[in-house]
C-alpha positions in Angstrom: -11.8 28.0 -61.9 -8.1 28.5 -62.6 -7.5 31.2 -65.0 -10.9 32.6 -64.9 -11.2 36.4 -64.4 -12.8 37.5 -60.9 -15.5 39.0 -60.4 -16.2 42.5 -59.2 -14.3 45.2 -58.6 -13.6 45.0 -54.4 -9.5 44.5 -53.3 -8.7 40.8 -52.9 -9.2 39.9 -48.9 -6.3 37.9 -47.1 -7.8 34.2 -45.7 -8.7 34.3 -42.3 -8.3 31.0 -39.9 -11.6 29.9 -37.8 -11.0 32.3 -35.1 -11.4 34.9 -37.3 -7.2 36.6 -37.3 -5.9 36.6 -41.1 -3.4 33.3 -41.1 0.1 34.3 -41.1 3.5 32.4 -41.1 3.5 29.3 -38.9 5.4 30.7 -35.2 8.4 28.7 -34.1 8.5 25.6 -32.0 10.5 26.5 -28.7 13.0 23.7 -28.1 14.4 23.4 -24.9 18.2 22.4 -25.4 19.5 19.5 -23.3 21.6 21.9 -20.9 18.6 24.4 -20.4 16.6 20.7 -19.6 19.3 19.8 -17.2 19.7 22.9 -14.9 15.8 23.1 -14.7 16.0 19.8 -12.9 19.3 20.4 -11.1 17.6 23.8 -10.1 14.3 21.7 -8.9 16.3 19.4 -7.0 18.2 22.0 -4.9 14.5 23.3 -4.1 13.8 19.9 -3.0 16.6 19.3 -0.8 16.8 22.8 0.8 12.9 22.0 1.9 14.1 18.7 3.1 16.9 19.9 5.3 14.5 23.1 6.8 11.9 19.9 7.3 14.6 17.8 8.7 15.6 20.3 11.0 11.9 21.9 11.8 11.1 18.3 13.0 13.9 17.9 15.1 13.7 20.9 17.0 10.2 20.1 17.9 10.5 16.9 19.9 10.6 16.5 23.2 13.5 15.2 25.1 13.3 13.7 28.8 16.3 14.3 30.2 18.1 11.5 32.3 16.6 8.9 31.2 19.2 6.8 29.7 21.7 7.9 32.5 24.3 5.5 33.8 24.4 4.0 36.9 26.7 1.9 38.9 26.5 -1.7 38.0 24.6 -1.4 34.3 24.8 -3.0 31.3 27.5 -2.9 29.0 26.3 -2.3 25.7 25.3 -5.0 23.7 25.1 -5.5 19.5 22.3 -3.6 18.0 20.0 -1.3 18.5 17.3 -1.3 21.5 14.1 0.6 22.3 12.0 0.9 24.7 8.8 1.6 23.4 6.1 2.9 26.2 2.3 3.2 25.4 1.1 5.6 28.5 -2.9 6.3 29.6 -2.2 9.7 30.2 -5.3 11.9 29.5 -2.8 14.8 29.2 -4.0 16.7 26.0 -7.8 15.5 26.1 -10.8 17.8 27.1 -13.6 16.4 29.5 -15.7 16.1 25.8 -12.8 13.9 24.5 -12.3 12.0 27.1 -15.4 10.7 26.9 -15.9 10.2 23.2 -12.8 8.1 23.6 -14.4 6.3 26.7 -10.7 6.6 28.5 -12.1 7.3 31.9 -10.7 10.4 34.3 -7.6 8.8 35.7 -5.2 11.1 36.7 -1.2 10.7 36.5 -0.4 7.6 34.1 0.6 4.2 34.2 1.9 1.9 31.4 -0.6 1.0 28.6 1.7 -1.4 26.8 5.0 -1.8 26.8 7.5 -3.3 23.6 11.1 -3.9 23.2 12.0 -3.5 19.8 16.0 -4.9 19.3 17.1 -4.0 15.5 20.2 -6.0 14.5 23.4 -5.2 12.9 23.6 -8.6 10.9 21.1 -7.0 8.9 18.5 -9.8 9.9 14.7 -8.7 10.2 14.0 -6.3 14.0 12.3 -8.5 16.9 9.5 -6.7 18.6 8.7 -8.0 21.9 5.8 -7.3 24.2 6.8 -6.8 28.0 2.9 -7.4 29.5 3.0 -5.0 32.7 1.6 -6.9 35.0 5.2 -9.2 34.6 6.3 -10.2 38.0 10.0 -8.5 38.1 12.7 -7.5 40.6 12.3 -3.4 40.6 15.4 -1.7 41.8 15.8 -0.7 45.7 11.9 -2.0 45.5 11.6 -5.6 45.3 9.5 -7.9 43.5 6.5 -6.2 41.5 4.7 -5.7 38.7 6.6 -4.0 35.8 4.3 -1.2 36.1 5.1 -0.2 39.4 8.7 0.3 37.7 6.8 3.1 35.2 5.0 5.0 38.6 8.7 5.8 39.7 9.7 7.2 36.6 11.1 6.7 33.0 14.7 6.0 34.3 13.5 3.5 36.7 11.5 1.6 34.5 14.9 1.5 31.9 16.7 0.1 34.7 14.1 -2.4 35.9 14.5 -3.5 31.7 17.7 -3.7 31.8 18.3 -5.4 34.5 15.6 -8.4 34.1 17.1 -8.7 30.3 20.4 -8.1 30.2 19.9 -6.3 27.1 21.1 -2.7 27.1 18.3 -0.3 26.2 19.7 2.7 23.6 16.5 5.2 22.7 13.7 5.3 24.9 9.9 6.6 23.5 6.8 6.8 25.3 3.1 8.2 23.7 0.4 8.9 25.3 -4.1 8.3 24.6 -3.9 11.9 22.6 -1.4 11.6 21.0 -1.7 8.1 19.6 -5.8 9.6 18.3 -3.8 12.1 16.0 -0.9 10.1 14.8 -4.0 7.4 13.5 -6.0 10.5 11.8 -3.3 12.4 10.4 -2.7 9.2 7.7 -6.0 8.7 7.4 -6.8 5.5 9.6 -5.0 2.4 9.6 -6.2 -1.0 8.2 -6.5 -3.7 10.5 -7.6 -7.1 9.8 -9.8 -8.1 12.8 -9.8 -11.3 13.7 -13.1 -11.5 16.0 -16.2 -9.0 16.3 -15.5 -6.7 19.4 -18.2 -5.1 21.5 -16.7 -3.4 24.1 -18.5 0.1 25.7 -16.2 0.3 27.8 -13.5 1.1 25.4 -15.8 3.0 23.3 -15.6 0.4 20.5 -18.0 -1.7 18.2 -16.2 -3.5 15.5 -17.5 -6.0 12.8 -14.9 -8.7 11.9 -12.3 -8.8 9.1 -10.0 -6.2 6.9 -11.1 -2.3 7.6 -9.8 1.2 8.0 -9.9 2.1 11.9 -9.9 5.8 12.9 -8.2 7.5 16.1 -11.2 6.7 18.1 -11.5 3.1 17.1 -7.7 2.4 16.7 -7.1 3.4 20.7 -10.3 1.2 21.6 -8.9 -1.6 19.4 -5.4 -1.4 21.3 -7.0 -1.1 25.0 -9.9 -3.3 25.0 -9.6 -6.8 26.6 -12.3 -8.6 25.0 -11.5 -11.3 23.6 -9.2 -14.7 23.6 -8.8 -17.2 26.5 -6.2 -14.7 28.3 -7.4 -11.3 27.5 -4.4 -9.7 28.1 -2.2 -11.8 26.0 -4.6 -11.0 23.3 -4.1 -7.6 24.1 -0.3 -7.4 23.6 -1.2 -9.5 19.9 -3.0 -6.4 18.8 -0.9 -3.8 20.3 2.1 -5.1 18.0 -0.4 -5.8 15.4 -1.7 -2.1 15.3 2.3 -0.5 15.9 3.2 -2.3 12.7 0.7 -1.6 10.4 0.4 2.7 12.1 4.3 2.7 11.4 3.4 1.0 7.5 1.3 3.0 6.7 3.4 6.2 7.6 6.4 5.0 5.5 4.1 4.0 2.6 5.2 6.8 -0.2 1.6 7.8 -0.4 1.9 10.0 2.6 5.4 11.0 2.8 5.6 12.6 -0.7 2.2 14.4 0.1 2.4 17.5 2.1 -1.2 17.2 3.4 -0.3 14.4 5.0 3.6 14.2 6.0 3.5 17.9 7.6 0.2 16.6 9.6 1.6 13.6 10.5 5.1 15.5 11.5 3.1 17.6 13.9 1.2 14.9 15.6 4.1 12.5 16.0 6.1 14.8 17.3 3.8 16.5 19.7 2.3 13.3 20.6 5.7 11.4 21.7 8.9 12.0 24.4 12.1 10.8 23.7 15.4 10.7 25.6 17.4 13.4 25.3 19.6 11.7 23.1 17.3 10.6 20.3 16.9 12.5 16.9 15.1 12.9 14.0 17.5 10.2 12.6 16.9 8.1 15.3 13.2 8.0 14.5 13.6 7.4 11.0 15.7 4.5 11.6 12.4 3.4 13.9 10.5 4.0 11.7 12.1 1.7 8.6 12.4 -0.8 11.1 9.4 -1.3 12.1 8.0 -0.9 8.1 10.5 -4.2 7.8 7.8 -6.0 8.9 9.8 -6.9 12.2 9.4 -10.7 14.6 6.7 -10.1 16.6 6.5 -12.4 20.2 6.0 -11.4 23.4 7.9 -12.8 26.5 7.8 -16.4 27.6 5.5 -16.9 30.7 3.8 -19.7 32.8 1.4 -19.6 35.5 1.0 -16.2 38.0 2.9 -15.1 41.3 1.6 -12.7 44.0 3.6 -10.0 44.6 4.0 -8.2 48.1 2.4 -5.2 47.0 -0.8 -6.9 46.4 -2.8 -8.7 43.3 -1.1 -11.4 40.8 1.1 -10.8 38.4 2.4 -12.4 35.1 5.0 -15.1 36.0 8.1 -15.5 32.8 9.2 -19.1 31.7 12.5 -18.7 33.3 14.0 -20.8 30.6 12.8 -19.7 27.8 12.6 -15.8 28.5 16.8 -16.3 29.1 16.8 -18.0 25.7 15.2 -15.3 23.9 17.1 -12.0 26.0 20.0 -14.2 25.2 19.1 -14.2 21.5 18.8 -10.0 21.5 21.7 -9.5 23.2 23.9 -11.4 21.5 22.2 -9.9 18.2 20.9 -13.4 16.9 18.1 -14.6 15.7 15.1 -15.8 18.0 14.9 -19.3 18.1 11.5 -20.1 16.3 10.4 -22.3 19.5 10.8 -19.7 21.4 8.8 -17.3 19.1 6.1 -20.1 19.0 5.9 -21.1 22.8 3.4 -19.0 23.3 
C-alpha cells in the first residue's frame, strides 16, 4: 500500500516489459514528410518506365521481319482508310521434334501451306475492327497464274499471296503476320490456356483432340486441335474458319487482360513465344503489334466472306466459289472504312 515502508534491504529493481529488457522512454514514430512520399514514387516510376522502354525495345529487336513482302508493284492498290492485316495461320512443323509432332497429331508434311487465313481492317472512325476469314480453298485469280485456290497464292510466297489479296479485294493490305503449329502451342501455354466455350463435343484423333462440350480452359495441345479439326457442322470448313476467329479473339483477350501483362511470369513468357513464334513484314513494329493486339481485345466483327456453290479450278479439285455480290459489298465496306452491312455479316 501507498505509504507503507518496503521491505528488505535489496536496491529497488527498474520494471522490465514481457520480453524481459527494462522499459524505457517510448522511441519515436518515423513520419515520412509529403516530399520524401513524393520522390519515393517519382523515383519508382522512373524504374518502371526505364524497364518498360529496355522491354519495349528488347521485344522489338527480336521479331522477325520478311523482307519484301509488302513491296510495290506496277498496277497496286492505292491505299485505302484504315488499317489492314493479313493475318496467316501456316502448318509448318518448323520448330517441332519427331516426339512433338506426334503428341500434336500434325502429321510429317514438309514445307507449308495456309492453315487459315483472316483479314482484319481496323478503322479510323473509331468504329469496332472487322475480322474476316479468307477460307483457302476460295476460287481466286492468282497473279501471272490464273484461276486457283487461294492457297496456291501462299506456295509462291508471302508477297504473292498479298498481291493475290489485294487484288481480289481491292483493299490495300498494310502489316502482314504469319504463325506457324509451334509457335501457336507456346503462345496458348505461356498465358496459361485460353477459355473456349465449345459449342459441340469433338472427337477427333486425327487432330489429337477429345473435347467435352461447353466453357473450359484449352492448352497448346488442345487449342491447335480445336483450330484444325473439321469435325463438325453441315460444311466443316465453314465451321472451321467459326472457330479459328473464335480462338484468335479470345488468345488475343486473354493476353491484354491486366492479369498477365502486369505479371512478369507471364508477360516476359509470353513476349518470348509471340515473338519467336510469328514473322512480320519488315515494316511492322512492336507498336504495330500492340495496336493488333488492342484491336483484336475490342472484341472486333467477325464474318467470313460471302460464298455460294463450288468451281473447279484448272489445277485440279473444287474450290470455294464467293457470292460475287455480296463479297463486293463487304470489300467495299473495308475499303471505304464503313461499317459492314449487317446482311452481309449475316448471309452466311
Amino acid at each position: 500500500m501507498y505509504g507503507k515502508a518496503r521491505a528488505g534491504n535489496s536496491p529497488v529493481r527498474p520494471l522490465r516489459s514481457k520480453g524481459g529488457e527494462p522499459a524505457g522512454p517510448a522511441r519515436p514514430r518515423i513520419r515520412l514528410s509529403g516530399k520524401t512520399i513524393l520522390k519515393i514514387v517519382a523515383g519508382l516510376l522512373v524504374v518502371l518506365l526505364v524497364a518498360a522502354v529496355g522491354l519495349f525495345f528488347w521485344i522489338n529487336s527480336r521479331i522477325t521481319g520478311i523482307e519484301g513482302v509488302l513491296d510495290d508493284y506496277q498496277g497496286r492498290i492505292a491505299d485505302t482508310p484504315g488499317t489492314n492485316w493479313l493475318l496467316v495461320g501456316s502448318d509448318s512443323r518448323k520448330g517441332l521434334s519427331a516426339a512433338e509432332r506426334k503428341k500434336l497429331a500434325t502429321g510429317r508434311a514438309v514445307g507449308q501451306r495456309t492453315d487459315s487465313m483472316m483479314l482484319l481492317h481496323i478503322p479510323d472512325t473509331g468504329d469496332k475492327p472487322t475480322l474476316v476469314s479468307l477460307p483457302r480453298d476460295s476460287a481466286v485469280t492468282i497473279p501471272g497464274k490464273g484461276r486457283d485456290k487461294l492457297n496456291a497464292a501462299y506456295n509462291g510466297g508471302p508477297q504473292l499471296l498479298v498481291r493475290t489479296v489485294e487484288s481480289v479485294t481491292g483493299v490495300h493490305i498494310d502489316h502482314y503476320m504469319e504463325i506457324g503449329f509451334a509457335g501457336f502451342v507456346n503462345i496458348v501455354d505461356a498465358i496459361g490456356g485460353v477459355e473456349i466455350n465449345v459449342r459441340a463435343a469433338v472427337d477427333d484423333p486425327k487432330a489429337g483432340l477429345k473435347l467435352k462440350k461447353g466453357t473450359q480452359v484449352l492448352n497448346g495441345a488442345q487449342a491447335l486441335g480445336y483450330v484444325r479439326t473439321r469435325k463438325g457442322g453441315a460444311l466443316p470448313d465453314f465451321e472451321r474458319t467459326k472457330r479459328q476467329r473464335q480462338f484468335l479473339g479470345a488468345v488475343v483477350k486473354k493476353a491484354a487482360s491486366p492479369g498477365v501483362l502486369i505479371n512478369p511470369f507471364t508477360s516476359i513468357p509470353l513476349a518470348m513465344s509471340a515473338t519467336d513464334a510469328v514473322a512480320v513484314d519488315s515494316g511492322t513494329g512492336a507498336f504495330d503489334m500492340l495496336s493488333l493486339g488492342l484491336a483484336m481485345g475490342d472484341s472486333p466483327v467477325t464474318t467470313v466472306v460471302p460464298f455460294g456453290g463450288n468451281e473447279t479450278v484448272p489445277s485440279g479439285g473444287t474450290a470455294v466459289k464467293w457470292d460475287r455480290t455480296k463479297a463486293l459489298a463487304l470489300f467495299d465496306a473495308l475499303k471505304s472504312d464503313k461499317p459492314v452491312p449487317q446482311n452481309i455479316i449475316d448471309s452466311n
